[in-house]
N, CA, C and O atoms as CSV, one atom per row, in Angstrom:
chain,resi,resn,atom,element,x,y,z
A,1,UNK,N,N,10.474,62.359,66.403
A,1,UNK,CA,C,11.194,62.221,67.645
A,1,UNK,C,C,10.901,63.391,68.580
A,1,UNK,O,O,10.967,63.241,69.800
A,2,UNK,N,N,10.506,64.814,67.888
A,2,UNK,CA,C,10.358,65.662,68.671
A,2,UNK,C,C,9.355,65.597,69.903
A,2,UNK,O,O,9.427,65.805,71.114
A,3,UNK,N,N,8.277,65.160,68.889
A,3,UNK,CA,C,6.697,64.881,69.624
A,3,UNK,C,C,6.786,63.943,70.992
A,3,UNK,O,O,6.228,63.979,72.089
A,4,UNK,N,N,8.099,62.802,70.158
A,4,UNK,CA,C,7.819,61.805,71.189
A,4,UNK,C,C,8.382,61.827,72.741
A,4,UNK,O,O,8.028,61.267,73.779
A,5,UNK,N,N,9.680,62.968,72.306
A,5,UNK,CA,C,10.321,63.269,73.759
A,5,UNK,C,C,9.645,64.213,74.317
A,5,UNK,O,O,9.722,64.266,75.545
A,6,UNK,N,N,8.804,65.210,73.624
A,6,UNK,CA,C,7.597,66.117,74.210
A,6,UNK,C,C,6.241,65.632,75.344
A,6,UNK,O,O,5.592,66.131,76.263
A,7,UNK,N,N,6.372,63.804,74.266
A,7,UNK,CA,C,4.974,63.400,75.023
A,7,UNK,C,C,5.527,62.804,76.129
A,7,UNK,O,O,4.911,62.925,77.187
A,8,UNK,N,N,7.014,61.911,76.106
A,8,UNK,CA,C,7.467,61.569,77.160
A,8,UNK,C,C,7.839,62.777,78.341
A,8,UNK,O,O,7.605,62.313,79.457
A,9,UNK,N,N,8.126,63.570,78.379
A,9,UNK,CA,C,8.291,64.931,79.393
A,9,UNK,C,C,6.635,65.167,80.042
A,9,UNK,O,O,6.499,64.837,81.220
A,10,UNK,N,N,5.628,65.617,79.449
A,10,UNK,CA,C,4.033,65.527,79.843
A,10,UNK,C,C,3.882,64.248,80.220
A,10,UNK,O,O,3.035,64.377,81.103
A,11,UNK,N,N,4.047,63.464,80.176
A,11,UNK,CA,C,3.522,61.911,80.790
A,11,UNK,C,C,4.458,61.812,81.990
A,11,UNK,O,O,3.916,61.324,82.982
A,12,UNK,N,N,5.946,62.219,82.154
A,12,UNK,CA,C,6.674,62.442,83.213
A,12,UNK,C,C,5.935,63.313,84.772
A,12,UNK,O,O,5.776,62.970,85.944
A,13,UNK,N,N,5.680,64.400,84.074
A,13,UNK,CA,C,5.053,65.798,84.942
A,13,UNK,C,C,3.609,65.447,85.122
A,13,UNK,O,O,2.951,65.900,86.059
A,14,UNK,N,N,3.038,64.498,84.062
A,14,UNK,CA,C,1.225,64.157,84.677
A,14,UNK,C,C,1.510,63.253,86.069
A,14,UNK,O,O,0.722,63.330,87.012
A,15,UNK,N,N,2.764,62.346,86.122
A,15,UNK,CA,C,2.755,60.856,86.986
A,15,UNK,C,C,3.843,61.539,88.137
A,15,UNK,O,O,4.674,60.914,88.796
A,16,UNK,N,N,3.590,62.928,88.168
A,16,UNK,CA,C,4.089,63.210,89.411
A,16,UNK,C,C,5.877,62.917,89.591
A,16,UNK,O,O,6.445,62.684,90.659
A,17,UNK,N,N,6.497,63.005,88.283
A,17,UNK,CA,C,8.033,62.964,88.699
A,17,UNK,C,C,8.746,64.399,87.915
A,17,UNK,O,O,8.128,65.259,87.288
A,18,UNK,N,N,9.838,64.352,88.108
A,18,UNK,CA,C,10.658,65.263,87.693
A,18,UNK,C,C,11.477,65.265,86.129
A,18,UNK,O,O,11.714,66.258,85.442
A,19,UNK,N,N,11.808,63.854,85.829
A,19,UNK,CA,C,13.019,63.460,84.857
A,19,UNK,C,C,12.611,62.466,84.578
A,19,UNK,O,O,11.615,62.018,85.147
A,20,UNK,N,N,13.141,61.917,83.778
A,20,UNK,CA,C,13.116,60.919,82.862
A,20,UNK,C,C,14.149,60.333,82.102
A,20,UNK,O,O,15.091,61.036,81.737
A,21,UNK,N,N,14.070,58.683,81.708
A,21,UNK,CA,C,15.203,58.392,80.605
A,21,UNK,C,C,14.535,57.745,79.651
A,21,UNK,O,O,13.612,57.033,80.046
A,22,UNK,N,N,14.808,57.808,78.130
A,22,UNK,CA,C,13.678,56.841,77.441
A,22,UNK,C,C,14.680,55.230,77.628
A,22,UNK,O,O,15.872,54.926,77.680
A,23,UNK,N,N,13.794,54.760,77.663
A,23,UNK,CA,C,15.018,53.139,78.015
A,23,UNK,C,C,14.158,52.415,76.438
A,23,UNK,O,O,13.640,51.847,77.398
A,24,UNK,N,N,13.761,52.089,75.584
A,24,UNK,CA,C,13.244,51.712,74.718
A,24,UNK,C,C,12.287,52.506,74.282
A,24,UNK,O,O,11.474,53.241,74.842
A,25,UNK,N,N,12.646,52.090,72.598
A,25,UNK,CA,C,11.406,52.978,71.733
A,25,UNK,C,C,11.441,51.854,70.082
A,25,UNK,O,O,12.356,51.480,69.350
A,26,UNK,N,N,10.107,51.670,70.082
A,26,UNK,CA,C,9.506,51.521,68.975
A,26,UNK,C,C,9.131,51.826,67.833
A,26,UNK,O,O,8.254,52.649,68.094
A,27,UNK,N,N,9.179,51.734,66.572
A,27,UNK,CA,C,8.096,52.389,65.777
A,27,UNK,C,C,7.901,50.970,64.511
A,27,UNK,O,O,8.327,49.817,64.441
A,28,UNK,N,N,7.129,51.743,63.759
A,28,UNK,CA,C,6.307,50.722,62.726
A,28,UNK,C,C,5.615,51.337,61.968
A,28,UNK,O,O,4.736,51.960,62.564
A,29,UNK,N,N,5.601,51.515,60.310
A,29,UNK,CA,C,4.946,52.353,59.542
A,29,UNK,C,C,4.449,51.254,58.454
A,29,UNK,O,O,5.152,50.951,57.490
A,30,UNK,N,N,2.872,50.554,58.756
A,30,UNK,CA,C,2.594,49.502,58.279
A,30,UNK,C,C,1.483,50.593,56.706
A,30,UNK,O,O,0.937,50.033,55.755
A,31,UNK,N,N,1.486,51.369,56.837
A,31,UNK,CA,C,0.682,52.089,55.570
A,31,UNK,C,C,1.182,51.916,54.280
A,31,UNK,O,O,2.235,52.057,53.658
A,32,UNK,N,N,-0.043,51.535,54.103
A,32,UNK,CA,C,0.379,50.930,52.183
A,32,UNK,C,C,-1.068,52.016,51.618
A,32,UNK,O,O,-1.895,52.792,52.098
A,33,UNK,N,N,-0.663,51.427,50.299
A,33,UNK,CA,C,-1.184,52.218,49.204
A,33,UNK,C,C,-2.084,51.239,47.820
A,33,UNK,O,O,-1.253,50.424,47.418
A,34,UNK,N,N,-2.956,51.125,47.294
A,34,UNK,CA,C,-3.421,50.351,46.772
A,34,UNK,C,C,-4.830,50.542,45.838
A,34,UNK,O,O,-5.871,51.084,46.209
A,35,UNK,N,N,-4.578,50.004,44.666
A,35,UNK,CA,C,-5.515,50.346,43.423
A,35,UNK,C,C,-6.837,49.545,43.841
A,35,UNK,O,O,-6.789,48.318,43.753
A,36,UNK,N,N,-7.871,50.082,44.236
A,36,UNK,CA,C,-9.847,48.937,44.027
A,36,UNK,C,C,-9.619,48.664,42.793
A,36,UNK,O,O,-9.143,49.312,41.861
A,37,UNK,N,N,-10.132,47.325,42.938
A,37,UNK,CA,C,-10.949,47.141,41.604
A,37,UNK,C,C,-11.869,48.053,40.690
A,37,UNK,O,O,-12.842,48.789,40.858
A,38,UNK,N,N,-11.105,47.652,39.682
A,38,UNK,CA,C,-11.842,48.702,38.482
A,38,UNK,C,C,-13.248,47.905,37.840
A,38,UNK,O,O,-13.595,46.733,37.987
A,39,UNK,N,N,-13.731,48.729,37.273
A,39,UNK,CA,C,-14.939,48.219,36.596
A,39,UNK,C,C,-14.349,48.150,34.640
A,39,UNK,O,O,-13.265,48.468,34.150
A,40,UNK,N,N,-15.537,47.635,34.021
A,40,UNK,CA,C,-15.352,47.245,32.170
A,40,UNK,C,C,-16.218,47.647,32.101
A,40,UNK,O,O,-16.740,47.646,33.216
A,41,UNK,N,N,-17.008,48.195,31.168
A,41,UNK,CA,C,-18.008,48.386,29.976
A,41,UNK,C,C,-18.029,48.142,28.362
A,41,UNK,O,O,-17.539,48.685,27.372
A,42,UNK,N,N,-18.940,46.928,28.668
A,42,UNK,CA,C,-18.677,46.227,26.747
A,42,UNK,C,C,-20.101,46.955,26.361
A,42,UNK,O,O,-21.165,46.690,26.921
A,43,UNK,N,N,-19.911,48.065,25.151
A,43,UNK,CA,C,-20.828,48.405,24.314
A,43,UNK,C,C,-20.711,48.162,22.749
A,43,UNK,O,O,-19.914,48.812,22.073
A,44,UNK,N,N,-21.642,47.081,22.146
A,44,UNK,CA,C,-21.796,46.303,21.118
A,44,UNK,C,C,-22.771,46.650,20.330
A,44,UNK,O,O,-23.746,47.075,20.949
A,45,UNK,N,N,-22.922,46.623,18.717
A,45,UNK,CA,C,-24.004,46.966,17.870
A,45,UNK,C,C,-23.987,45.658,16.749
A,45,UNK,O,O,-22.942,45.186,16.300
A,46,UNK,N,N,-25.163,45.247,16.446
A,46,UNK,CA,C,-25.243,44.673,15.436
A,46,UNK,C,C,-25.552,45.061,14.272
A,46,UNK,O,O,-26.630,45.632,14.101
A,47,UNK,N,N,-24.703,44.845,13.252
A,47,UNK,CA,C,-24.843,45.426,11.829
A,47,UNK,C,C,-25.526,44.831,10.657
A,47,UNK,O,O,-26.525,44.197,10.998
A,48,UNK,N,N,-25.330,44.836,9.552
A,48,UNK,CA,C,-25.992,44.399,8.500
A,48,UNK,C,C,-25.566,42.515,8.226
A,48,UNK,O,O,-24.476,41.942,8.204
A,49,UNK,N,N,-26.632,42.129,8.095
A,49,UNK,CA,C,-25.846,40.732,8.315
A,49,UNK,C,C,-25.241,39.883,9.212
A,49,UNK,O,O,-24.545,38.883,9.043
A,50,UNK,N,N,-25.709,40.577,10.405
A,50,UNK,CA,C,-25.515,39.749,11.575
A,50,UNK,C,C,-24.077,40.078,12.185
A,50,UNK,O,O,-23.691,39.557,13.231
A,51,UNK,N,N,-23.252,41.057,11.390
A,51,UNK,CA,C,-21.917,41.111,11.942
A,51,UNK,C,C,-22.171,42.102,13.257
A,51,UNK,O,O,-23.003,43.000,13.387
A,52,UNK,N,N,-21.138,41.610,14.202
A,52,UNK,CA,C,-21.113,42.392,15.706
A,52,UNK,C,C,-20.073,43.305,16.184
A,52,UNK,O,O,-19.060,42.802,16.669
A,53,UNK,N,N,-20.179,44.527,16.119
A,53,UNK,CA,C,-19.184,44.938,16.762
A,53,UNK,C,C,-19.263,45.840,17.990
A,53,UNK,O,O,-19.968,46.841,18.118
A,54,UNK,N,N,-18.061,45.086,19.235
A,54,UNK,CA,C,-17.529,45.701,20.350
A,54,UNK,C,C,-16.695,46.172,21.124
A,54,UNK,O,O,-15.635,45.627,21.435
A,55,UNK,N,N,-17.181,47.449,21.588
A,55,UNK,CA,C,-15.705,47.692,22.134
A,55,UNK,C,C,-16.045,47.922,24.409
A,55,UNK,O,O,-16.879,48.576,25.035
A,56,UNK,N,N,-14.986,47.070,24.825
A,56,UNK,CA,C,-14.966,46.991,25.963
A,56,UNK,C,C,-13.881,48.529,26.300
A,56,UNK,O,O,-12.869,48.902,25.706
A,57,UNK,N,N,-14.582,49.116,27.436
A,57,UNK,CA,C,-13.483,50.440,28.014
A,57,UNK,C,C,-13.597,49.585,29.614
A,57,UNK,O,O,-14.513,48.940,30.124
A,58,UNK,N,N,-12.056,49.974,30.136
A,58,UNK,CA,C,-11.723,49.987,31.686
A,58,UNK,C,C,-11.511,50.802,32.233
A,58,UNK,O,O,-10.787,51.665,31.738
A,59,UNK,N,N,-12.076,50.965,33.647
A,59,UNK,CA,C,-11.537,52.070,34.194
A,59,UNK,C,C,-11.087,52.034,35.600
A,59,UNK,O,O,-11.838,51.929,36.569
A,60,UNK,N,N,-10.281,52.094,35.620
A,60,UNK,CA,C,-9.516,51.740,37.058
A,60,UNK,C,C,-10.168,52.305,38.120
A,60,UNK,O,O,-10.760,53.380,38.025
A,61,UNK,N,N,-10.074,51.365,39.581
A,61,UNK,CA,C,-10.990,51.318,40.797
A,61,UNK,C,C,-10.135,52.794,41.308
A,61,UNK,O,O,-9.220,53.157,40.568
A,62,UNK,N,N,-10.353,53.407,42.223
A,62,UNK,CA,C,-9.632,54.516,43.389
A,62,UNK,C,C,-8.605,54.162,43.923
A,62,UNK,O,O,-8.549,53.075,44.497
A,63,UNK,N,N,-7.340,55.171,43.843
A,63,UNK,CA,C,-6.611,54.288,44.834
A,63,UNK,C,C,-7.000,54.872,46.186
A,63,UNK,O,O,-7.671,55.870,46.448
A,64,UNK,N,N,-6.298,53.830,47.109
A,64,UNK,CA,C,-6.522,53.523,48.559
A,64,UNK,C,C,-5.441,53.307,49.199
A,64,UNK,O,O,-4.554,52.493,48.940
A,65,UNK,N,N,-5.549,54.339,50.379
A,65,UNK,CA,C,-4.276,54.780,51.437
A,65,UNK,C,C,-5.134,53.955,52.715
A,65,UNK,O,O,-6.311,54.164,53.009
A,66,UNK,N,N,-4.214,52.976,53.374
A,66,UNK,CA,C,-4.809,52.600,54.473
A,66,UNK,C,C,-3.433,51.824,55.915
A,66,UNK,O,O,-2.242,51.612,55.689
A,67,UNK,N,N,-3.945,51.654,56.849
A,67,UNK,CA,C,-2.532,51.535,57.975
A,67,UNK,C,C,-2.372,52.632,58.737
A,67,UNK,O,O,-3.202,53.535,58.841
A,68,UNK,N,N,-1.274,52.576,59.299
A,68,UNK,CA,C,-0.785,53.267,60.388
A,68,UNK,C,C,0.651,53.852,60.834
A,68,UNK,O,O,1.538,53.124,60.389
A,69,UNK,N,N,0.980,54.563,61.318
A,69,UNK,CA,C,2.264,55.392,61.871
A,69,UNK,C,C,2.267,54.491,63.379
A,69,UNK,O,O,1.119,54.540,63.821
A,70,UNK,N,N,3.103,53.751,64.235
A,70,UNK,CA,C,2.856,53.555,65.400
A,70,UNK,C,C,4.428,53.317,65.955
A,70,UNK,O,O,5.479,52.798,65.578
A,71,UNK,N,N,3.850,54.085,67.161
A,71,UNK,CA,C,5.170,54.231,68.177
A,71,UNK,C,C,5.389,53.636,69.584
A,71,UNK,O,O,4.415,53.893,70.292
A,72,UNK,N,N,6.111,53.096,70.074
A,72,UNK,CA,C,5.946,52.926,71.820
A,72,UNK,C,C,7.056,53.229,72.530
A,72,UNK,O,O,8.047,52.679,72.050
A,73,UNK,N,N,7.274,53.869,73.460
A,73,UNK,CA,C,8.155,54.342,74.401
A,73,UNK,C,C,8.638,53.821,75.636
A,73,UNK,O,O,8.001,54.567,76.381
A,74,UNK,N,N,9.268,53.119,76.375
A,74,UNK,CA,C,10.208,52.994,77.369
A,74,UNK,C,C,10.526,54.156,78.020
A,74,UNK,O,O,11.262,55.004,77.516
A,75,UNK,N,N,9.921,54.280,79.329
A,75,UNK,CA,C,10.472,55.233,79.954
A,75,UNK,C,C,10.414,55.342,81.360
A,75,UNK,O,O,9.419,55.249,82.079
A,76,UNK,N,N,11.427,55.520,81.630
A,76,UNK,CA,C,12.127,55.474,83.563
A,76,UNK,C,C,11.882,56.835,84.202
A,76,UNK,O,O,12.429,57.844,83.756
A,77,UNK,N,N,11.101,56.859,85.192
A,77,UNK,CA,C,11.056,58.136,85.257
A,77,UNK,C,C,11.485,58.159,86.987
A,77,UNK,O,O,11.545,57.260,87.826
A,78,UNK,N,N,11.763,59.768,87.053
A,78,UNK,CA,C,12.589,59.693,88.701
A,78,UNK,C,C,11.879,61.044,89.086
A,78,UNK,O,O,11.178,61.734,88.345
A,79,UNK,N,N,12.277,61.323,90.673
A,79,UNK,CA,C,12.090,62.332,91.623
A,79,UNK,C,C,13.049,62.204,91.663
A,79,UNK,O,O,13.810,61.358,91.192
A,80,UNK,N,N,13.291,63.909,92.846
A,80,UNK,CA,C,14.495,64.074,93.570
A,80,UNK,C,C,15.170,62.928,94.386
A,80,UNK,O,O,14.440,62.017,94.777
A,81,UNK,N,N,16.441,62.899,94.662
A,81,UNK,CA,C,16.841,61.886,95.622
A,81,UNK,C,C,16.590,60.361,94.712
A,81,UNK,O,O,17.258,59.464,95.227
A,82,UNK,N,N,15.896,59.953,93.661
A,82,UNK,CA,C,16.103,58.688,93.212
A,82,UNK,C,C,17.465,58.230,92.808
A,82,UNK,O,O,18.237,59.186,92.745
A,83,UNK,N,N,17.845,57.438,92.605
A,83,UNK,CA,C,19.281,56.466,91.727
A,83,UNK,C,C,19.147,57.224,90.346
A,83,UNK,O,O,18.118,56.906,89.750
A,84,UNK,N,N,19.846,58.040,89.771
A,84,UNK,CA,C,19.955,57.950,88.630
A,84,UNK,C,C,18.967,59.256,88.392
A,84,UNK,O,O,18.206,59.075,87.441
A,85,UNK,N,N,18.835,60.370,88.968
A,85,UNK,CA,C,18.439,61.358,88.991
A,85,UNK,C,C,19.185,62.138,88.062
A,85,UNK,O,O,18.934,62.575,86.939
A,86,UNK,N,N,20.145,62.195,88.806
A,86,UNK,CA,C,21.399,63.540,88.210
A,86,UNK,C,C,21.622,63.218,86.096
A,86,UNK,O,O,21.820,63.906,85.095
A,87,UNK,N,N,21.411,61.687,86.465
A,87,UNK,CA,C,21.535,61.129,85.023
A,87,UNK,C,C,20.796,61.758,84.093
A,87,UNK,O,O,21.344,62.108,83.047
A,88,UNK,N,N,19.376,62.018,84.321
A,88,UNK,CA,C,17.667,61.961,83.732
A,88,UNK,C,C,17.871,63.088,82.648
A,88,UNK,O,O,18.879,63.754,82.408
A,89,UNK,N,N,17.045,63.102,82.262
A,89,UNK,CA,C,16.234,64.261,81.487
A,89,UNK,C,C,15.235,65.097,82.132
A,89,UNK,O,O,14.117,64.616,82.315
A,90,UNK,N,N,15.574,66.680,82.623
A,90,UNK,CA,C,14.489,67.606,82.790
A,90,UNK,C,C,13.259,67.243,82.422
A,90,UNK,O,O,13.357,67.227,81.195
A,91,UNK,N,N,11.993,66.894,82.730
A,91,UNK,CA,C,10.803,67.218,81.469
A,91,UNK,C,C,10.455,68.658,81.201
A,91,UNK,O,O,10.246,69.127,80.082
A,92,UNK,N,N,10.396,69.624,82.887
A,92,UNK,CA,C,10.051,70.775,82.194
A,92,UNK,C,C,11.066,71.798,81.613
A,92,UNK,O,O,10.808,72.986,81.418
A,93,UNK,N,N,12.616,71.001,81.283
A,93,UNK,CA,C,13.563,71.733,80.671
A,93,UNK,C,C,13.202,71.463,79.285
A,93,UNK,O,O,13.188,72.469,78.576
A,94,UNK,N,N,12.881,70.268,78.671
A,94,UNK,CA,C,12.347,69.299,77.245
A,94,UNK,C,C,11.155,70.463,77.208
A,94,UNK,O,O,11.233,71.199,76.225
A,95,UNK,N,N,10.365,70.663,77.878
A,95,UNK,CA,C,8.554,71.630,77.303
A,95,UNK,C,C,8.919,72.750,77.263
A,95,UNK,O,O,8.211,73.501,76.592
A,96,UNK,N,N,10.262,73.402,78.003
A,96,UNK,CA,C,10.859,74.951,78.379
A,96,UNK,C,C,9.399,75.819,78.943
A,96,UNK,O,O,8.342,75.211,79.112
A,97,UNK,N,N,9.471,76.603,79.075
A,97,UNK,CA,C,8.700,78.158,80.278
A,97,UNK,C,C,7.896,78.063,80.219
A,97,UNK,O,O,7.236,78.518,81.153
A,98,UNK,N,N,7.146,77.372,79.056
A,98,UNK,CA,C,5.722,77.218,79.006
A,98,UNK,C,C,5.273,75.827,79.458
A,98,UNK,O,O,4.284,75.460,78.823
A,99,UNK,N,N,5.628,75.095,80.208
A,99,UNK,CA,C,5.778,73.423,80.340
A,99,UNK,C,C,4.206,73.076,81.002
A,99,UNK,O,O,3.610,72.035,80.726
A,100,UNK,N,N,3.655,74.133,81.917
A,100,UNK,CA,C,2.106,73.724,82.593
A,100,UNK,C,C,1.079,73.901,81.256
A,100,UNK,O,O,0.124,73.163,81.016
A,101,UNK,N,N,1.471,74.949,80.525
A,101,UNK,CA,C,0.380,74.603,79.262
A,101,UNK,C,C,0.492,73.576,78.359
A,101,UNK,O,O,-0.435,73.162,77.663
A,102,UNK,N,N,1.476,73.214,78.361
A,102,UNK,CA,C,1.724,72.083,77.377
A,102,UNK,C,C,1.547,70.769,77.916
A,102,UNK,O,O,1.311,69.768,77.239
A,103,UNK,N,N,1.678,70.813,79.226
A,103,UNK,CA,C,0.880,69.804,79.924
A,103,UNK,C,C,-0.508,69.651,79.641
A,103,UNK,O,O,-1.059,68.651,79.180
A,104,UNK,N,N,-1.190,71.105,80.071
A,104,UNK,CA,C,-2.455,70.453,80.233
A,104,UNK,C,C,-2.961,70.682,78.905
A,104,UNK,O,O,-4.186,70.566,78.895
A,105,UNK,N,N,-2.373,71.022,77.556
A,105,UNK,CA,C,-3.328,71.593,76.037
A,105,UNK,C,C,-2.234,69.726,75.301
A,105,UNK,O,O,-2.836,69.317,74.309
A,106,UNK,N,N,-1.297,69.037,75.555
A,106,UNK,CA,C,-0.905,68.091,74.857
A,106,UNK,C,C,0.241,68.466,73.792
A,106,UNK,O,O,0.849,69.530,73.676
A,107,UNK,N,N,0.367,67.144,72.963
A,107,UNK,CA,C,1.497,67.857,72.076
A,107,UNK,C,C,0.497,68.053,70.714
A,107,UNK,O,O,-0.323,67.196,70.385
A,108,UNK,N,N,0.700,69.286,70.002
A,108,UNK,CA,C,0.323,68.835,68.270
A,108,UNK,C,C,1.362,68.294,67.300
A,108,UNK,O,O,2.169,68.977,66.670
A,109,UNK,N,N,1.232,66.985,67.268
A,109,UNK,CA,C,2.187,66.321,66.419
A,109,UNK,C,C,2.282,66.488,65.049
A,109,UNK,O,O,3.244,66.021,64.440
A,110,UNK,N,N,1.288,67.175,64.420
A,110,UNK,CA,C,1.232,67.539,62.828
A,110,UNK,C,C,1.992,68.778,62.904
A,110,UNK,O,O,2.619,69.006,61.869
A,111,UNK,N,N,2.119,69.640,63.820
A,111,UNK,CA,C,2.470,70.993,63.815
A,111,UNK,C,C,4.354,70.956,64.676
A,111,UNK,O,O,5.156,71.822,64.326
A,112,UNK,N,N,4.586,70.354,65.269
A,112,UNK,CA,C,5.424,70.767,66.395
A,112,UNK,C,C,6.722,69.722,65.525
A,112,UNK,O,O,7.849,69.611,66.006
């Protein structure tokens, strides 16, 4: 949530407004997890008399991480003098003192 009211405040201040409200938000965490196919190996000897013996080993395929994290945002954004100004959200109160670098360097969402 942090990231996302971070990215909504920079997307506010790139489109030239002041504030913001989020009016809808999304998310969806479709990542699963999952075993490949494994492989067998049958190694067999024939003995005295025709008798056979074998032994099959398995060994399980890799597992596998695959999907996505996904988010979408709703958001109203205002200038001075709009309806519903006084209501809003700061963006460069949300980025605080440093708000032009964080504009123009983005958010790090693994870190922040």
């Amino acid at each position: 949530m942090k990231a996302a009211q971070k990215q909504a405040a920079i997307e506010t201040i790139k489109a030239g407004y002041d504030r913001y409200i989020i009016t809808n938000g999304q998310s969806a965490n479709n990542v699963t997890t999952y075993q490949a196919p494994g492989t067998f190996n049958t190694v067999g000897t024939v003995g005295a008399m025709g008798s056979y013996s074998a032994q099959t080993t398995y060994t399980p395929g890799p597992m596998m991480t695959a999907g996505t994290h996904d988010q979408a945002l709703g958001i109203h954004m205002f200038k001075a003098g709009d309806p519903g100004y006084s209501n809003a959200i700061s963006a460069r109160d949300v980025l605080g003192p440093k708000w032009a670098v964080i504009v123009k360097d983005g958010v790090m969402t693994c870190t922040n």
